[in-house]
C-alpha positions in Angstrom: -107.7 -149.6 -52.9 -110.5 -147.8 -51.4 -113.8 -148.7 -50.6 -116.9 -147.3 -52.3 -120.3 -147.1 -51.0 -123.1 -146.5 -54.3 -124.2 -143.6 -51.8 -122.6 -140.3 -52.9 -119.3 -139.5 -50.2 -122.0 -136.5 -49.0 -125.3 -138.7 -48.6 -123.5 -141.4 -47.0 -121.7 -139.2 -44.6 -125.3 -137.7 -43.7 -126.8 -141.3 -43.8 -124.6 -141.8 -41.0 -124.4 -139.2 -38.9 -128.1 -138.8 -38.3 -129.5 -142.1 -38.4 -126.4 -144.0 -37.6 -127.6 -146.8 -39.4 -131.3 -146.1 -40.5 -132.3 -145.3 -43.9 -132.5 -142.1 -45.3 -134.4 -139.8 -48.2 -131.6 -137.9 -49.5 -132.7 -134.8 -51.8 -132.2 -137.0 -55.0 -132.4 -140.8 -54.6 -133.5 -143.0 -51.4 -131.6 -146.0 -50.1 -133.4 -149.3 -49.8 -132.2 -151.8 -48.1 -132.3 -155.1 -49.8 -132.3 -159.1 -49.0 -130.4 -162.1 -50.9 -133.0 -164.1 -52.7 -133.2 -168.3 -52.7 -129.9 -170.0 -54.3 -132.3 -172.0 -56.7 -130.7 -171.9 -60.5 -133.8 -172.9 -61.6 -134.6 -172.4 -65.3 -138.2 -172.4 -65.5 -138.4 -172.2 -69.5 -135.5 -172.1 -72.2 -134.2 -168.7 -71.8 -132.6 -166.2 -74.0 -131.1 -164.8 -70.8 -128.6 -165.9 -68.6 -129.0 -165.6 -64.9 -126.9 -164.1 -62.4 -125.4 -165.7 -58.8 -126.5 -163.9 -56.2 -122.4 -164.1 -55.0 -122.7 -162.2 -52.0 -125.9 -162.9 -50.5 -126.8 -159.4 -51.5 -125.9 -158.6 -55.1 -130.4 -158.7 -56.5 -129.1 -154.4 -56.4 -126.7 -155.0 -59.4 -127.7 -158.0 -60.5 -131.2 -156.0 -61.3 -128.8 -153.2 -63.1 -127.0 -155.0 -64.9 -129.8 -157.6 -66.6 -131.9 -153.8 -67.1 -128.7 -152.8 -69.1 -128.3 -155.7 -71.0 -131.5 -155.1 -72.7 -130.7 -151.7 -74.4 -129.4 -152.0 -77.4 -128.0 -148.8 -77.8 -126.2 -149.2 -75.3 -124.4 -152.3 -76.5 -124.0 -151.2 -79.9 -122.0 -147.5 -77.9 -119.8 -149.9 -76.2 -119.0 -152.0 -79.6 -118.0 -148.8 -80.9 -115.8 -147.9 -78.3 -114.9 -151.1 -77.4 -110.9 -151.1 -78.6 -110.1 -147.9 -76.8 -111.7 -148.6 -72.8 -110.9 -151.7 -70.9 -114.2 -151.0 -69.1 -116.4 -150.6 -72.1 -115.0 -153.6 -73.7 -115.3 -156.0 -70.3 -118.9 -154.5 -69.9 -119.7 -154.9 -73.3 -118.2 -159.2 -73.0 -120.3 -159.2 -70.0 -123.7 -157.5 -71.4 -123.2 -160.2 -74.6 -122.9 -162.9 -72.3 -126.1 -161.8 -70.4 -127.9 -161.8 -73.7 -126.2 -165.5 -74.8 -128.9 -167.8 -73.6 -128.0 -170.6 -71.3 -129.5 -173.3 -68.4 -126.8 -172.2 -66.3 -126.0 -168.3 -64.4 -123.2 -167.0 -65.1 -121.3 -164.2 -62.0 -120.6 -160.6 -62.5 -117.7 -160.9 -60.3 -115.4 -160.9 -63.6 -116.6 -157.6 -64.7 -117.1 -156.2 -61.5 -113.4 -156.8 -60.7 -112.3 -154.8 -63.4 -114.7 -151.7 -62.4 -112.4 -151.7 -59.2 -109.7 -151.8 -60.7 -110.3 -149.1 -63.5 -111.5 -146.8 -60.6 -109.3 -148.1 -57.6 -112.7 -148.8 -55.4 -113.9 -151.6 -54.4 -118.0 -151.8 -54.2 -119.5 -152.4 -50.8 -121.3 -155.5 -51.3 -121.3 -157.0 -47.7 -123.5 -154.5 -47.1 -127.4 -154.0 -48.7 -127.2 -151.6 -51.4 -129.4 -149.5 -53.7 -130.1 -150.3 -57.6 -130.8 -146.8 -58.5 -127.6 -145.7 -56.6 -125.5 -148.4 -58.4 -126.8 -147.4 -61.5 -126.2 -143.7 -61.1 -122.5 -145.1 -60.1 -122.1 -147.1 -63.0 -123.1 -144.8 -65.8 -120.7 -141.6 -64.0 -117.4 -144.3 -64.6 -118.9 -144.8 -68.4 -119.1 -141.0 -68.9 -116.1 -140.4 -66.9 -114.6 -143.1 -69.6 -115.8 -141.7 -72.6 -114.6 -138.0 -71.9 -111.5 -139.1 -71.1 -110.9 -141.5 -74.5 -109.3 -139.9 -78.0 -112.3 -138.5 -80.3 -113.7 -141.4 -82.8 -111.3 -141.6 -86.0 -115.0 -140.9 -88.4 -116.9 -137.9 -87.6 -119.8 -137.9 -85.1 -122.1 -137.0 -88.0 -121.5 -140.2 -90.3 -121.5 -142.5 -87.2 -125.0 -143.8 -86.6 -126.5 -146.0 -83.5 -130.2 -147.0 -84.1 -130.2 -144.2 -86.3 -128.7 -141.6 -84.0 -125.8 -139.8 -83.6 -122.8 -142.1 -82.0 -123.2 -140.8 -77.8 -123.8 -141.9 -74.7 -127.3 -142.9 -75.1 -128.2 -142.1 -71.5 -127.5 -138.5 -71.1 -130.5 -136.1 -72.2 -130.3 -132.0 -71.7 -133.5 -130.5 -69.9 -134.4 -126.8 -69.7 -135.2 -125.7 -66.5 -137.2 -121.9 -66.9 -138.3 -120.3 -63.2 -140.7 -117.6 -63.3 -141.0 -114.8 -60.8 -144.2 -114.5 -59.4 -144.0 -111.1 -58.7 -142.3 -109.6 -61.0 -142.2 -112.0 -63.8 -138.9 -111.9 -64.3 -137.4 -115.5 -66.0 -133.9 -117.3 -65.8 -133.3 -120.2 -67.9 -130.6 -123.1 -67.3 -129.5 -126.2 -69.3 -128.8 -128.9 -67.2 -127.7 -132.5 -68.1 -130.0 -135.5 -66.9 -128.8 -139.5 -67.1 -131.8 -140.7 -64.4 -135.0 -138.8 -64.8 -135.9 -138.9 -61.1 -140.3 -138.5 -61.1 -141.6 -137.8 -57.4 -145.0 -138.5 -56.1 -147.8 -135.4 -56.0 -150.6 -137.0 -54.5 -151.2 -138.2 -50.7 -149.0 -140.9 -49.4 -150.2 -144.5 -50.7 -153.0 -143.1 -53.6 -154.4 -145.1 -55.1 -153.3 -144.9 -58.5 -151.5 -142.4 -60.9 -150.5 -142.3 -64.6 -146.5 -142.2 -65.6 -148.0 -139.1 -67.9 -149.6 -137.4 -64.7 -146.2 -138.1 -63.0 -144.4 -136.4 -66.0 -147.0 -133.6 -66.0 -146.6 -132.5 -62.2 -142.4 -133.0 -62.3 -142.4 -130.9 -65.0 -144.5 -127.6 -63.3 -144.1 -126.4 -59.6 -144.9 -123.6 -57.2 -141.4 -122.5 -55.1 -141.8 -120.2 -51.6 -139.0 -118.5 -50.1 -137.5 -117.2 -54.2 -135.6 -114.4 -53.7 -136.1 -113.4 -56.9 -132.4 -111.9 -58.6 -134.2 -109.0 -60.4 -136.8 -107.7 -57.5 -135.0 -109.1 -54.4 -132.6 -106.4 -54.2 -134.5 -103.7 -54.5 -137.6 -104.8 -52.0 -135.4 -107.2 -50.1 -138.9 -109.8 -50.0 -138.7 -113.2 -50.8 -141.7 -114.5 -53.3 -142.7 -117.5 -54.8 -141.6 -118.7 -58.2 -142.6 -121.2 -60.7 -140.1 -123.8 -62.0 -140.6 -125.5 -65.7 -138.9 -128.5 -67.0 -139.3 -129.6 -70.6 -136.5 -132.0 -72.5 -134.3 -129.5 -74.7 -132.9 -133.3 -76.0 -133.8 -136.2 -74.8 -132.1 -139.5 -74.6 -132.1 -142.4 -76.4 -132.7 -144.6 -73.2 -135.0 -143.0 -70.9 -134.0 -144.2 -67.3 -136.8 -143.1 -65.1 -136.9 -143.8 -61.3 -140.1 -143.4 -59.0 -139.0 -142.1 -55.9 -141.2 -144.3 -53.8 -139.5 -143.5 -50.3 -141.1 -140.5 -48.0 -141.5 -139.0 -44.7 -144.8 -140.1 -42.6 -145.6 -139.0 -39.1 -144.5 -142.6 -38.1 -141.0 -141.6 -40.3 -139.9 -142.6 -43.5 -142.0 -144.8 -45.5 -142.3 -146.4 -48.6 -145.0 -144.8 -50.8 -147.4 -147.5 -52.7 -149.5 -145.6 -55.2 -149.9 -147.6 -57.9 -148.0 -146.2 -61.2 -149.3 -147.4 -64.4 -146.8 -147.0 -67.3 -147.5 -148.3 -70.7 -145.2 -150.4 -73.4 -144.7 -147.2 -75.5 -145.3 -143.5 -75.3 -144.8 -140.2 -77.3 -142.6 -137.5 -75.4 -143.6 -133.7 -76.0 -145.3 -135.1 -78.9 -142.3 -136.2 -80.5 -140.5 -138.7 -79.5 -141.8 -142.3 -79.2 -140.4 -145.1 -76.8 -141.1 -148.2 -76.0 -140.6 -150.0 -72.6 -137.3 -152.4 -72.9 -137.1 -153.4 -68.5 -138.4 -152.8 -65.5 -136.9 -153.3 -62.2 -139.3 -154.1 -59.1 -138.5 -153.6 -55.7 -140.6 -156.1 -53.0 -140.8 -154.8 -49.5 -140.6 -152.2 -47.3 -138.5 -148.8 -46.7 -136.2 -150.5 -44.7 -135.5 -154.5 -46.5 -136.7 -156.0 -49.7 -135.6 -157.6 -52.8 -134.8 -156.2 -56.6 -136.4 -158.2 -59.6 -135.8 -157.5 -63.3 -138.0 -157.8 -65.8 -136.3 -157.3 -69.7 -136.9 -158.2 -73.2 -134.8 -159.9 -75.2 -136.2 -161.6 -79.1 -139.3 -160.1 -79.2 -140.0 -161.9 -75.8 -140.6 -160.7 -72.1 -138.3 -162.2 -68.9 -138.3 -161.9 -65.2 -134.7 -162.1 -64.2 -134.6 -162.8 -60.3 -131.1 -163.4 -59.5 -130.6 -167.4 -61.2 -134.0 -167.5 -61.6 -135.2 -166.8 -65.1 -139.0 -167.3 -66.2 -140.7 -166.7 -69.3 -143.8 -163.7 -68.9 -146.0 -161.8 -71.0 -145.8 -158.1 -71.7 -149.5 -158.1 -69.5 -147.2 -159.3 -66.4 -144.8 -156.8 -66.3 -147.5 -153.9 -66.9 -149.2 -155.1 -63.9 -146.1 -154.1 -61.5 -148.0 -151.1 -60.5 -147.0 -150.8 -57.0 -143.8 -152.7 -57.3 -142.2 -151.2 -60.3 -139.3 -148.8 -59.1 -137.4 -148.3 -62.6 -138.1 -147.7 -65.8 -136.4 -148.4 -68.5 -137.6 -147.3 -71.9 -135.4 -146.7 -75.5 -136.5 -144.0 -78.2 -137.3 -145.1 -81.7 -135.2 -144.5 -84.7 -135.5 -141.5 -87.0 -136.4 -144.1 -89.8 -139.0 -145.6 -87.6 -140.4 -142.5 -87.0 -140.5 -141.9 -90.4 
């Protein structure tokens, strides 16, 4: 059985040939480095949540993951669907139900974690300090690895209904990317699939503050130098500049957003602390509404810190911090504006909307 680092085969490879050991800013996701927490099980109120053992001194990466999971319930109700034909979906669907039980003592992901390496012949790197968004990204390519690979439902797509929408991964939306010519005008248009919508940072390292819709607003529209442009190029054989558009040809029912907090300072890379502010519910290309269901925080540095989880669960908001659970309001977990590092947010039903 092999071993399996979160990082991509590619970004780890890079990660350690050129800082043999030092973090790194790939193109799409940064590492952070993360500490164990305290082993208190302390219960501070009666929880709907269970916590989660911090096993090997460095799990708060998937611990986070996994308590932001269990709070979609689109999610759960997939894997209930799918349950009888994927040992995976039917061990993380146990575990995800056992999250959501209630209980004065933690339970371990070991159980379900075992299985994932067994199902995929890796074993997850866990004596070392891992990434959530990298675990995450993991995770959800062995449930849609799964799902392609199962027999098609025995009812039609059509007539089977999650929250209202048609019975799929609730995690993969389709974006259209258009780029523009700038000289010529010429356009290309691609569909490409999206599971994490990944949101950099346009202002100066450290602003002070910026809105998630500002952050969707300058992802969405950017200038490119260096376009060799495939209708012009040939003939002048000049680069230009283009401009690249991003809108959601169909997006998903759980919108997974990472802030891509990590960059590159004179003083090398840093972690970027503008403060985000992100609201309980939005409207998408004034369509689609969602509302927030978890947040994960990350507390320190570039280089070490520590992943915390805050979820609903009955109407009612909790900060998951390994086997620490505590009863917050919604108030406290929209105040994470420098911390928050994940977003998780799930789109309202057509008969809501209606």
């Amino acid at each position: 059985m092999s071993v399996v680092n979160p990082l991509s085969a590619r970004r780890s490879k890079e990660y350690n040939r050129i800082f043999k050991g030092a973090a790194v800013l790939t193109t799409f996701a940064a590492l952070y480095i993360v500490t164990s927490s305290n082993g208190s099980t302390t219960v501070k109120a009666k929880s709907s949540i269970k916590g989660l053992y911090n096993s090997s001194g460095n799990d708060c990466f998937l611990n986070s993951v996994l308590q932001a999971l269990a709070s979609q319930s689109s999610l759960t109700q997939f894997l209930q669907l799918r349950a009888s034909s994927s040992t995976l979906y039917a061990a993380l669907l146990e575990f995800l139900k056992n999250l959501n039980s209630g209980s004065s003592k933690p339970t371990s992901a070991n159980s379900f974690l075992n299985i994932l390496e067994k199902i995929t012949n890796k074993v997850i790197l866990r004596s070392l300090q891992q990434d959530a968004h990298e675990f995450l990204q993991y995770l959800l390519e062995i449930i849609e690895s799964q799902d392609s690979s199962l027999p098609s439902p025995s009812s039609p797509p059509s007539s089977v209904r999650i929250l209202g929408f048609p019975a799929q991964l609730p995690f993969i939306g389709f974006i259209l990317q258009t780029v523009q010519c700038s000289f010529c005008s010429a356009k290309t248009s691609t569909n490409f699939k999206n599971t994490i919508l990944q949101l950099s940072f346009p202002y100066a390292h450290n602003a002070s503050s910026v809105s998630l819709s500002q952050l969707f607003a300058s992802n969405a529209f950017e200038q490119v130098d260096d376009f060799k442009c495939d209708a012009c190029y040939p003939h002048t054989k000049k680069t230009t500049s283009c401009y690249r558009m991003v809108q959601w040809k169909r997006p998903p029912t759980l919108l997974q957003i990472q802030l891509e907090r990590s960059c590159y300072t004179p003083l090398g890379l840093s972690r970027n602390n503008t403060a985000v502010h992100y609201e309980k519910s939005f409207v998408l290309q004034n369509r689609y509404r969602y509302h927030l269901r978890s947040v994960i925080t990350h507390h320190g540095g570039a280089n070490s810190g520590h992943y915390i989880c805050y979820r609903k669960k009955d109407n009612c908001w909790w900060s998951a911090n390994d086997t620490i659970i505590s009863k917050c309001t919604i108030e406290k977990v929209l105040d994470q504006h420098r911390l928050a590092f994940m977003l998780f947010y799930e789109m309202e039903s057509p008969s809501e909307l209606d």
